[in-house]
mmCIF file of the N, C-alpha and C atoms, coordinates in Angstrom:
data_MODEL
# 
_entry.id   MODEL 
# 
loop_
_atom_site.group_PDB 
_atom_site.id 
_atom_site.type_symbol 
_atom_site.label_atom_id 
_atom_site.label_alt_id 
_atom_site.label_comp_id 
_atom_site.label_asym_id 
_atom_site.label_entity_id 
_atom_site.label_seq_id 
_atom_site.pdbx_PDB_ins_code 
_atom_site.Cartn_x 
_atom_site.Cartn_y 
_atom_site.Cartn_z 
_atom_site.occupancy 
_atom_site.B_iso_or_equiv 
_atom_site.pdbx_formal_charge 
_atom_site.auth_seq_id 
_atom_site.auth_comp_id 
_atom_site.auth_asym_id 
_atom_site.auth_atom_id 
_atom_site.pdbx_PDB_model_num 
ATOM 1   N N  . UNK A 1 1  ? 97.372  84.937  112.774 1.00 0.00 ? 1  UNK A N  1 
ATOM 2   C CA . UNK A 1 1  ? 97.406  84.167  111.550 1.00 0.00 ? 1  UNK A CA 1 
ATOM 3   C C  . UNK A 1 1  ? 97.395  85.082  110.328 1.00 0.00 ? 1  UNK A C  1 
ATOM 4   N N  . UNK A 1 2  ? 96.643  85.567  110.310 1.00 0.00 ? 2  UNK A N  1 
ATOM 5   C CA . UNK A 1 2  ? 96.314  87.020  109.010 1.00 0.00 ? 2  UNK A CA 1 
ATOM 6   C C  . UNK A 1 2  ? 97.653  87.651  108.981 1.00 0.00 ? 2  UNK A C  1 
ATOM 7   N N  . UNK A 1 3  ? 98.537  88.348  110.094 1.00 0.00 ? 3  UNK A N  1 
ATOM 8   C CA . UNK A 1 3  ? 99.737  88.508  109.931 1.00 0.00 ? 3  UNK A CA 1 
ATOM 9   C C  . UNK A 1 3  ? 100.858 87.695  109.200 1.00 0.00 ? 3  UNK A C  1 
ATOM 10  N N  . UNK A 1 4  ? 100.634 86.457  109.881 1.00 0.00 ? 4  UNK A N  1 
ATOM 11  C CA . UNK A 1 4  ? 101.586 85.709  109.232 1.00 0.00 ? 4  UNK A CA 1 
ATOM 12  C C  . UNK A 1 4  ? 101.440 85.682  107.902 1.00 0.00 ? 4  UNK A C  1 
ATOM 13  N N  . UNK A 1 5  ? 100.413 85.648  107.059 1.00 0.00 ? 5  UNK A N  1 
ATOM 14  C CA . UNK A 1 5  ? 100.060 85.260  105.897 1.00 0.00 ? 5  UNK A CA 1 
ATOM 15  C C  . UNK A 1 5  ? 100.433 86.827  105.023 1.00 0.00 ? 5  UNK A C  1 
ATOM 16  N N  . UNK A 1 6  ? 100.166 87.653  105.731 1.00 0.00 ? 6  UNK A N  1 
ATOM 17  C CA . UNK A 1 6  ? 100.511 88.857  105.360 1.00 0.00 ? 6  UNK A CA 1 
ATOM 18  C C  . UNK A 1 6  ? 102.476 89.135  104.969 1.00 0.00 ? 6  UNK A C  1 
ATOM 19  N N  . UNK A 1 7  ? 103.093 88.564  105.844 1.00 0.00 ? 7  UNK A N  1 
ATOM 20  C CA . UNK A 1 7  ? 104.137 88.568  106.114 1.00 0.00 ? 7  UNK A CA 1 
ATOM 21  C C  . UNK A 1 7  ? 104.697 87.645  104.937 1.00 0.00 ? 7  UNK A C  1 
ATOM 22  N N  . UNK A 1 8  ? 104.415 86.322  104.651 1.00 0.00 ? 8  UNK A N  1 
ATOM 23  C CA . UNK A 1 8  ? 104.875 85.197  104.427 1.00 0.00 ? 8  UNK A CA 1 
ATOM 24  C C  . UNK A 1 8  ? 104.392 84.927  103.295 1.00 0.00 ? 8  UNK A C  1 
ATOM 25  N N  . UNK A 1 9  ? 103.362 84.698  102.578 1.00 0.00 ? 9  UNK A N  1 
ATOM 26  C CA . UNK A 1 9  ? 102.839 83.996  101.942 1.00 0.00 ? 9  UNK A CA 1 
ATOM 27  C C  . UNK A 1 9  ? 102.481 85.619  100.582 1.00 0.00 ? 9  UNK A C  1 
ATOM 28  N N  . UNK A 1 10 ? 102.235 86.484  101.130 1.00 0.00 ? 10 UNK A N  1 
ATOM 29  C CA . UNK A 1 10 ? 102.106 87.492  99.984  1.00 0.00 ? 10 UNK A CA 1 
ATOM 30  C C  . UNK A 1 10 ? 103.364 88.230  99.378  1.00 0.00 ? 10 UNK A C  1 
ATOM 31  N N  . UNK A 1 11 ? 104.557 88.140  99.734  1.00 0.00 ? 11 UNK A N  1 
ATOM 32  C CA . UNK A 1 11 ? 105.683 88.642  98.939  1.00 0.00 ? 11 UNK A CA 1 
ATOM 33  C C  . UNK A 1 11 ? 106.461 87.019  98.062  1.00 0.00 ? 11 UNK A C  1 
ATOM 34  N N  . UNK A 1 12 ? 105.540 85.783  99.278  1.00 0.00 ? 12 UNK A N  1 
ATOM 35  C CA . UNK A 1 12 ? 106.350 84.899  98.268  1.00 0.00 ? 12 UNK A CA 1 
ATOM 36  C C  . UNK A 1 12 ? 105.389 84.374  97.034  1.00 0.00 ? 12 UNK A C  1 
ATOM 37  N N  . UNK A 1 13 ? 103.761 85.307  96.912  1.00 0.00 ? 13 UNK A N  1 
ATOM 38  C CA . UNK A 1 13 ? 103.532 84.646  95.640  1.00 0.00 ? 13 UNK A CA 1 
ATOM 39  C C  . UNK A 1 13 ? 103.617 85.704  94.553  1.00 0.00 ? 13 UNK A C  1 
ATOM 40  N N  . UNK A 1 14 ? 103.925 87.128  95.256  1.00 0.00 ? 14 UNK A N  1 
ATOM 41  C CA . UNK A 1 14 ? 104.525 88.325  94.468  1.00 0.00 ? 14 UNK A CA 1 
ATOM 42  C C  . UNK A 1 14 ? 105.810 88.230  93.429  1.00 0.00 ? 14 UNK A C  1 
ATOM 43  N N  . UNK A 1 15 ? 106.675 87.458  94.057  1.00 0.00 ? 15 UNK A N  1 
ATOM 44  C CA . UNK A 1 15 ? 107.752 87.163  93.648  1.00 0.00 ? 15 UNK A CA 1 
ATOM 45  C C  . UNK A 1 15 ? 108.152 85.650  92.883  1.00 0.00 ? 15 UNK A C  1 
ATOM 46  N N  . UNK A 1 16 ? 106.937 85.200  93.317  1.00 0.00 ? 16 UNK A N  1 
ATOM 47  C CA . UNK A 1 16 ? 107.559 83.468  92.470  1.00 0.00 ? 16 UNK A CA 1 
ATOM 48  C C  . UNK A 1 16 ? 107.105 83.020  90.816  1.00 0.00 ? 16 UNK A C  1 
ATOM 49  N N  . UNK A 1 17 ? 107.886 82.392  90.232  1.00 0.00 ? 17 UNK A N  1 
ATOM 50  C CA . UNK A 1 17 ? 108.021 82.479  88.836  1.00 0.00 ? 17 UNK A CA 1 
ATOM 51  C C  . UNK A 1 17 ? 106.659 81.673  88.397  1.00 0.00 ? 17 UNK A C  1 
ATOM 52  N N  . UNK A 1 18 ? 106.136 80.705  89.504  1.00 0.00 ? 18 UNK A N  1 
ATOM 53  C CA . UNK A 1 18 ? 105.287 79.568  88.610  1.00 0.00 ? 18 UNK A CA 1 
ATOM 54  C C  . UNK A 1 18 ? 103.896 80.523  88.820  1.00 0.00 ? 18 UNK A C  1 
ATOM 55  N N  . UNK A 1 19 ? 103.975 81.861  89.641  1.00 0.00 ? 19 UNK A N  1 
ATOM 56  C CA . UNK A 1 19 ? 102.629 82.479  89.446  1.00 0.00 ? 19 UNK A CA 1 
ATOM 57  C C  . UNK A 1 19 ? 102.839 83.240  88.457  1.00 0.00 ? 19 UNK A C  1 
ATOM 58  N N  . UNK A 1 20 ? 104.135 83.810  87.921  1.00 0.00 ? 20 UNK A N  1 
ATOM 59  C CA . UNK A 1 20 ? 103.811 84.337  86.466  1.00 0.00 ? 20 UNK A CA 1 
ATOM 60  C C  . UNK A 1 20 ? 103.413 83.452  85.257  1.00 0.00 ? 20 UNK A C  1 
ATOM 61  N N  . UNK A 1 21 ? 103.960 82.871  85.140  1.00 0.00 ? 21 UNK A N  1 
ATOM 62  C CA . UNK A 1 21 ? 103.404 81.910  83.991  1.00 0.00 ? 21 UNK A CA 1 
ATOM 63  C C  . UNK A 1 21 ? 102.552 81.024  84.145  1.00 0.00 ? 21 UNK A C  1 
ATOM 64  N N  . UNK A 1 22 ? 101.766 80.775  85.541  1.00 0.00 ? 22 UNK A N  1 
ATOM 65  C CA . UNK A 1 22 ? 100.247 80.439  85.317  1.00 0.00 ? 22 UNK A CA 1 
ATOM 66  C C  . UNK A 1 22 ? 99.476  81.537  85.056  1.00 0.00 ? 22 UNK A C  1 
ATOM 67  N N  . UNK A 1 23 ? 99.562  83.110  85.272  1.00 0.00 ? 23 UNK A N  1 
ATOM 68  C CA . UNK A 1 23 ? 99.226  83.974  84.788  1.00 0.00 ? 23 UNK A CA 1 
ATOM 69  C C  . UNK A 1 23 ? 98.772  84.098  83.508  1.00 0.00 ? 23 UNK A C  1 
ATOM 70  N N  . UNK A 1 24 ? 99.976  84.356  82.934  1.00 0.00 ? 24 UNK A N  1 
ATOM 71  C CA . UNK A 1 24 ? 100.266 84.375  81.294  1.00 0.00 ? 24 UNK A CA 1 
ATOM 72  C C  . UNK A 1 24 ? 99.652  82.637  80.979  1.00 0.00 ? 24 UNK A C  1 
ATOM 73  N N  . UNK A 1 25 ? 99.900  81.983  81.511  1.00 0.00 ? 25 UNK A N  1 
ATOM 74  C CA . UNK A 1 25 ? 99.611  80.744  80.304  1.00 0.00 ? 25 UNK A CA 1 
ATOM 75  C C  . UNK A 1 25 ? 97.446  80.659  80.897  1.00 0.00 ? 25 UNK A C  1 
ATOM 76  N N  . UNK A 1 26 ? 96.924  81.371  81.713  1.00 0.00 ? 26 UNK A N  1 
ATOM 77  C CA . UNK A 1 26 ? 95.464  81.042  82.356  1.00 0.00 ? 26 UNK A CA 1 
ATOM 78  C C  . UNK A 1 26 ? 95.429  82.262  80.977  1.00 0.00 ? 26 UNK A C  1 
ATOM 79  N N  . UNK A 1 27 ? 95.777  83.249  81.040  1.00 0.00 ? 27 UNK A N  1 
ATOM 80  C CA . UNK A 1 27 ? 94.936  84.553  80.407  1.00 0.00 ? 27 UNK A CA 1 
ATOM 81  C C  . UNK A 1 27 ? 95.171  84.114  78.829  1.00 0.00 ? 27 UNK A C  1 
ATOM 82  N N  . UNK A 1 28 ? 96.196  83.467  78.086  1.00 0.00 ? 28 UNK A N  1 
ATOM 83  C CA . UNK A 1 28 ? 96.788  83.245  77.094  1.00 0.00 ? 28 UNK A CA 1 
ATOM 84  C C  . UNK A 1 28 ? 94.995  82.208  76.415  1.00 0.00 ? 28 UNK A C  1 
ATOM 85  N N  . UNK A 1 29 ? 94.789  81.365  77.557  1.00 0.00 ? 29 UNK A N  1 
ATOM 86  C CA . UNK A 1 29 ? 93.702  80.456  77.238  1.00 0.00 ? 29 UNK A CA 1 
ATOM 87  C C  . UNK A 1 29 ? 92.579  80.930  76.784  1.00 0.00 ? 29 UNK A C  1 
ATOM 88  N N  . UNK A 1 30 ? 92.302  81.653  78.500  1.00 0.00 ? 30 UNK A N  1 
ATOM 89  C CA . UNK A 1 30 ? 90.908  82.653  78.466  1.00 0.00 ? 30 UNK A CA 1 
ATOM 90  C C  . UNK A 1 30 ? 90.387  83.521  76.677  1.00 0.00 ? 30 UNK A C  1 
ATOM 91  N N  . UNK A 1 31 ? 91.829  83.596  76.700  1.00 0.00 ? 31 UNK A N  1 
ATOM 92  C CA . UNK A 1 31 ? 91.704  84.833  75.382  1.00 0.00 ? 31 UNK A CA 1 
ATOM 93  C C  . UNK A 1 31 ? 91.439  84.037  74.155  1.00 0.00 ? 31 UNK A C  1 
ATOM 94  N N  . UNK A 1 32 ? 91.835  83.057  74.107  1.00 0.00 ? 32 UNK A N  1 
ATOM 95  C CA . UNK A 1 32 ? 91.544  82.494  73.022  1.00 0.00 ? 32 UNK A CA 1 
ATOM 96  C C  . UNK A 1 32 ? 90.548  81.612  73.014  1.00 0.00 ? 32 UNK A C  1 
ATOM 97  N N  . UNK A 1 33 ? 90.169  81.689  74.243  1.00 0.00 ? 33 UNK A N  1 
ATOM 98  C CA . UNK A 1 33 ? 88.816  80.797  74.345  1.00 0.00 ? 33 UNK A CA 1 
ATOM 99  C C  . UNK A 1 33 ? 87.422  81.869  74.336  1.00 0.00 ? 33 UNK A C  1 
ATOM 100 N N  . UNK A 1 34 ? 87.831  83.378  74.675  1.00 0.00 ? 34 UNK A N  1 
ATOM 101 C CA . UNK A 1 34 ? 86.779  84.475  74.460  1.00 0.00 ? 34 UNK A CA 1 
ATOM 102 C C  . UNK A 1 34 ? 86.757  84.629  73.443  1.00 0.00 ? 34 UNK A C  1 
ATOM 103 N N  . UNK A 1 35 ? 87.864  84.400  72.229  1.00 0.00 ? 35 UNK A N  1 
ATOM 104 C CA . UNK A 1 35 ? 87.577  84.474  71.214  1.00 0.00 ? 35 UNK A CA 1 
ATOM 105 C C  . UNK A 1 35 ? 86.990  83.859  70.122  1.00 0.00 ? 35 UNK A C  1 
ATOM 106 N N  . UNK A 1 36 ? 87.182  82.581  70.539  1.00 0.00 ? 36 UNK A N  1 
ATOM 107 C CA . UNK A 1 36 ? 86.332  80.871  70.176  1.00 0.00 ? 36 UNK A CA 1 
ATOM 108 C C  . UNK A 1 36 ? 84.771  81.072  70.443  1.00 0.00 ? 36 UNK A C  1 
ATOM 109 N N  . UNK A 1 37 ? 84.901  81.367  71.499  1.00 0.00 ? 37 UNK A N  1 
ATOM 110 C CA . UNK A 1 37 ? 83.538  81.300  71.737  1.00 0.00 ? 37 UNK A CA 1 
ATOM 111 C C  . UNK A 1 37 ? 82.317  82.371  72.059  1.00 0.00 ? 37 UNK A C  1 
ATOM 112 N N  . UNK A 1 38 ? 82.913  83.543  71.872  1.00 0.00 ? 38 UNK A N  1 
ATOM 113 C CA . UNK A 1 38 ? 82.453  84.706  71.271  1.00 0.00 ? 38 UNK A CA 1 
ATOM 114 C C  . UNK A 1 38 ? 81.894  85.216  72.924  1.00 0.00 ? 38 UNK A C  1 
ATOM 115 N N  . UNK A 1 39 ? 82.691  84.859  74.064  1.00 0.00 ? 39 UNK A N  1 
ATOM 116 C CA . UNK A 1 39 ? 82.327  85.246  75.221  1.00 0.00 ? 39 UNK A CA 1 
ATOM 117 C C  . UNK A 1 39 ? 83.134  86.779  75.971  1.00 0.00 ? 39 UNK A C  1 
ATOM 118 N N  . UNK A 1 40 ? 82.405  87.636  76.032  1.00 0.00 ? 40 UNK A N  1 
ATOM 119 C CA . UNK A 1 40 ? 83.133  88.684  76.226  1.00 0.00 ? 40 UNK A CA 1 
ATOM 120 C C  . UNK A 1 40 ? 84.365  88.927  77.788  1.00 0.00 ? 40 UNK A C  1 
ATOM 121 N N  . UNK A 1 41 ? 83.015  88.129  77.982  1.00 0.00 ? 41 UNK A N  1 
ATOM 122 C CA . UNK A 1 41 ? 83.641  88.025  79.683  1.00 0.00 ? 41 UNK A CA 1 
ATOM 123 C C  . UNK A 1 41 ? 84.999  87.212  80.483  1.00 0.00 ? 41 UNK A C  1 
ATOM 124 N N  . UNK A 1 42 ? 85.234  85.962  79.583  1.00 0.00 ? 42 UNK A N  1 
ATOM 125 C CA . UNK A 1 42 ? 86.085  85.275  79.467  1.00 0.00 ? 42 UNK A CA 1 
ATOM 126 C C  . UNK A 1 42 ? 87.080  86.189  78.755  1.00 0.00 ? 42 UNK A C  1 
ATOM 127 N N  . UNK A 1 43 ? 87.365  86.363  77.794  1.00 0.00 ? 43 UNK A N  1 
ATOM 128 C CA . UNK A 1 43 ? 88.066  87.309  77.058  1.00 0.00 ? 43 UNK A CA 1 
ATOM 129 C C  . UNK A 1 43 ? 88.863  88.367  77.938  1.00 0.00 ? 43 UNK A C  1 
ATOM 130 N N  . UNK A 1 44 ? 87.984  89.323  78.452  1.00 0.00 ? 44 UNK A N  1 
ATOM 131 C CA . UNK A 1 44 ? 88.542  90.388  79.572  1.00 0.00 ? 44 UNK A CA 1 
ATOM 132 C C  . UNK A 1 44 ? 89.112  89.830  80.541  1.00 0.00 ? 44 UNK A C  1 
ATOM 133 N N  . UNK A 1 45 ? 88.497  88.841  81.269  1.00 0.00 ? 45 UNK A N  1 
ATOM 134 C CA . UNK A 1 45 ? 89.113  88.454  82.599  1.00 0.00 ? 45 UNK A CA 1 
ATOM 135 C C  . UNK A 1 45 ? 90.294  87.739  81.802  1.00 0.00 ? 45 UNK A C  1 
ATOM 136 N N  . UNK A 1 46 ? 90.944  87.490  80.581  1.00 0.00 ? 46 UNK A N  1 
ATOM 137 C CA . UNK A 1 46 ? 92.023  86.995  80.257  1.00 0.00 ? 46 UNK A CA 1 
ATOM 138 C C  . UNK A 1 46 ? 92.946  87.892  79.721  1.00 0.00 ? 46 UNK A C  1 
ATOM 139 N N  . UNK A 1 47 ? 92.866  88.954  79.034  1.00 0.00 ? 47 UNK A N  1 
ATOM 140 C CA . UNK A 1 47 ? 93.327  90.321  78.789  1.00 0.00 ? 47 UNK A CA 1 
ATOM 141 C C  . UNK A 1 47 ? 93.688  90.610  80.464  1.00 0.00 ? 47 UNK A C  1 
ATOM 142 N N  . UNK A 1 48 ? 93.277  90.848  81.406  1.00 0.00 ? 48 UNK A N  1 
ATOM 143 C CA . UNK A 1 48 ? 93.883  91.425  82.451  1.00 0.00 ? 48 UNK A CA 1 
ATOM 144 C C  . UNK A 1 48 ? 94.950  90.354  83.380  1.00 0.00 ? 48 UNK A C  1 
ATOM 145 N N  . UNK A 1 49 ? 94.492  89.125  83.224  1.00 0.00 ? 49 UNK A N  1 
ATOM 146 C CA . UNK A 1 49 ? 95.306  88.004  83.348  1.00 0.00 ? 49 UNK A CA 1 
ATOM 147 C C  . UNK A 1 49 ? 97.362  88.074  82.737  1.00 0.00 ? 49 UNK A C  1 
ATOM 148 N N  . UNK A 1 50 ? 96.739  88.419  81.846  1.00 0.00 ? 50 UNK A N  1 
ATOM 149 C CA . UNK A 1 50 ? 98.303  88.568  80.823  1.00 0.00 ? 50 UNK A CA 1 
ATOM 150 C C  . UNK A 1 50 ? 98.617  90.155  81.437  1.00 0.00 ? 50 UNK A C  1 
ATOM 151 N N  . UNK A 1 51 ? 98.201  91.067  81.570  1.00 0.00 ? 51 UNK A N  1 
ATOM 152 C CA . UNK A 1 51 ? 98.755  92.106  81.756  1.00 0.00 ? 51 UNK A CA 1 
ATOM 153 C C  . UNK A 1 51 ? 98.855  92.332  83.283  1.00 0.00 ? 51 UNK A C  1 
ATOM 154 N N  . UNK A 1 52 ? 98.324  91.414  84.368  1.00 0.00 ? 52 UNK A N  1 
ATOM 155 C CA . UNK A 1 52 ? 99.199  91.034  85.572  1.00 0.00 ? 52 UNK A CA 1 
ATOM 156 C C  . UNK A 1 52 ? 100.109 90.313  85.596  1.00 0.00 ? 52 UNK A C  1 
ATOM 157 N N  . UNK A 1 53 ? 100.227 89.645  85.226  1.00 0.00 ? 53 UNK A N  1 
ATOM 158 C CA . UNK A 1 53 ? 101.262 88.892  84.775  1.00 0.00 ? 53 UNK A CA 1 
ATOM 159 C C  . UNK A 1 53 ? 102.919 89.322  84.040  1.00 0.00 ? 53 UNK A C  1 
ATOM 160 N N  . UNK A 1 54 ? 102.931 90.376  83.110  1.00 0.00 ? 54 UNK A N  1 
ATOM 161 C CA . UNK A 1 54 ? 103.018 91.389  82.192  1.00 0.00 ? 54 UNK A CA 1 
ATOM 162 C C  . UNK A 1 54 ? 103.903 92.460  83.240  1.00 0.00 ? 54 UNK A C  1 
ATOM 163 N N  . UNK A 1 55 ? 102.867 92.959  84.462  1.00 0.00 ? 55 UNK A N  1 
ATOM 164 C CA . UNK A 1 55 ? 103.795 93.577  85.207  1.00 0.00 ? 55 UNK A CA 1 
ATOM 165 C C  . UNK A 1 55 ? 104.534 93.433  86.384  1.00 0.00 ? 55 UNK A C  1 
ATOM 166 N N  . UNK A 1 56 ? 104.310 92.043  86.735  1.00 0.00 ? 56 UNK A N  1 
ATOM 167 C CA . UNK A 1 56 ? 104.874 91.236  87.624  1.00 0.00 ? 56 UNK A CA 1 
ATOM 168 C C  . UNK A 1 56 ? 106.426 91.222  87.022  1.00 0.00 ? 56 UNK A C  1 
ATOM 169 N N  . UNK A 1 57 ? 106.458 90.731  86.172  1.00 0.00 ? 57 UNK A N  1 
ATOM 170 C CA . UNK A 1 57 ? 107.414 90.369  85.195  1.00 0.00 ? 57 UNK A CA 1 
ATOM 171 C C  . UNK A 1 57 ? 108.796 91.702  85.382  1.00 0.00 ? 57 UNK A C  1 
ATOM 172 N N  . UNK A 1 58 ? 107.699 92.752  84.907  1.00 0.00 ? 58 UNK A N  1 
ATOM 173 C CA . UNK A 1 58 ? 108.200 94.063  85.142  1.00 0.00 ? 58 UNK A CA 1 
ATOM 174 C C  . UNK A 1 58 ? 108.855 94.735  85.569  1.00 0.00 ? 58 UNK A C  1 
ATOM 175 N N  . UNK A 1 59 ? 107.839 94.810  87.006  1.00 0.00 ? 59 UNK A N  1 
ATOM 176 C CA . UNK A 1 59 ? 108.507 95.052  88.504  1.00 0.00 ? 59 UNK A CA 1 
ATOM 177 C C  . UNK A 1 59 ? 109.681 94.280  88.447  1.00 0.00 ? 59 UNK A C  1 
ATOM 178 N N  . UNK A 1 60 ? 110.169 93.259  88.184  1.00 0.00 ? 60 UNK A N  1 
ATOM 179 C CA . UNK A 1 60 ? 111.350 92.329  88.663  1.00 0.00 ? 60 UNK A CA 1 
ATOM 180 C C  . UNK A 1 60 ? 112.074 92.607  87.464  1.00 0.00 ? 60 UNK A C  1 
ATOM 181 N N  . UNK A 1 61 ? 112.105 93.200  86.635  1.00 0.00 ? 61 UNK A N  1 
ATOM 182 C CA . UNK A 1 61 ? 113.045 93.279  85.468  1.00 0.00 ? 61 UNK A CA 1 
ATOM 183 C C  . UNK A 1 61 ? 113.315 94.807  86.134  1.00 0.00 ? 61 UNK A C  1 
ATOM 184 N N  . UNK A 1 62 ? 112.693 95.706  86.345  1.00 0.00 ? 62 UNK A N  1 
ATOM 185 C CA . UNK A 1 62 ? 113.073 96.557  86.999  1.00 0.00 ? 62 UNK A CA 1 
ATOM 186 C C  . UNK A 1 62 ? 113.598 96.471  87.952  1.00 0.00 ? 62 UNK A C  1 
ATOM 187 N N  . UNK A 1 63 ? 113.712 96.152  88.640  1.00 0.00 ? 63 UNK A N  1 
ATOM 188 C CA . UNK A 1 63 ? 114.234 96.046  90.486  1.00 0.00 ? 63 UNK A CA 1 
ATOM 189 C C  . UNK A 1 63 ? 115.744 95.509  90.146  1.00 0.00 ? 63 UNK A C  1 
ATOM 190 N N  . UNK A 1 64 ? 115.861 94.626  88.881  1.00 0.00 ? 64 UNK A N  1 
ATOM 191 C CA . UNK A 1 64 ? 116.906 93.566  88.888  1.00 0.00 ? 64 UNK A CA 1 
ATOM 192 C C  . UNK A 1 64 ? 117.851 94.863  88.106  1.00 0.00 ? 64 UNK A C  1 
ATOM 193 N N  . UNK A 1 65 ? 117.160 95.608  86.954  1.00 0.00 ? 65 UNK A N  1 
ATOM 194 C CA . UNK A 1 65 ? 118.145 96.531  86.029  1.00 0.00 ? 65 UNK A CA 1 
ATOM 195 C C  . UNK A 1 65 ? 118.034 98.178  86.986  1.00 0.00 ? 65 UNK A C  1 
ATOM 196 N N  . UNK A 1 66 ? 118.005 98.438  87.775  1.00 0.00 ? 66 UNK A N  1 
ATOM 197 C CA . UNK A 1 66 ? 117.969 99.622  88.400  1.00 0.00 ? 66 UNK A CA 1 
ATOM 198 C C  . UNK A 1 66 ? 119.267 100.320 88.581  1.00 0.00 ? 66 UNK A C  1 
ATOM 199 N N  . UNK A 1 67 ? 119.992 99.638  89.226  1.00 0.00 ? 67 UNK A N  1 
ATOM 200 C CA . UNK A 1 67 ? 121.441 99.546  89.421  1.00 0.00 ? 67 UNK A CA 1 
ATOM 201 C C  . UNK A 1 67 ? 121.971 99.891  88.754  1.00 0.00 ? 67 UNK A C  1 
ATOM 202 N N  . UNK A 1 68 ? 121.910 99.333  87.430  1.00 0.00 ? 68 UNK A N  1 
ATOM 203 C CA . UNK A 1 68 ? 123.173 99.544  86.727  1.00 0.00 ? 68 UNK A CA 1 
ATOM 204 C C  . UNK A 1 68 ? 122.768 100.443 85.490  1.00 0.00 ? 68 UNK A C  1 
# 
């Protein structure tokens, strides 16, 4: 089972679009809600949110422009 999931389920949430932009739109919140509410911790865990997100994005803008 762990294989399979290894196999299957981790390149397809590496690669799928609705985990980037729950990314970006969870950390987009966090951040402005660490900033609302003067919580540091919320804040960071939303700063790193956007910048996984950020290089997800990345990786696939790379992979896609390599070529040419």
């Amino acid at each position: 089972m762990k294989n399979l999931i290894t196999q299957k389920l981790v390149p397809y949430l590496i690669h799928s679009k609705p985990l980037n932009a729950l990314l970006g739109a969870a950390g987009i919140l966090a951040v402005f809600y660490g900033m609302l509410a003067k919580n540091n911790l919320v804040f960071i865990i939303g700063i790193v949110c956007i910048i996984g997100g950020y290089l997800l994005i990345r990786r696939r803008l790379k992979r896609n422009y390599s070529g040419r």
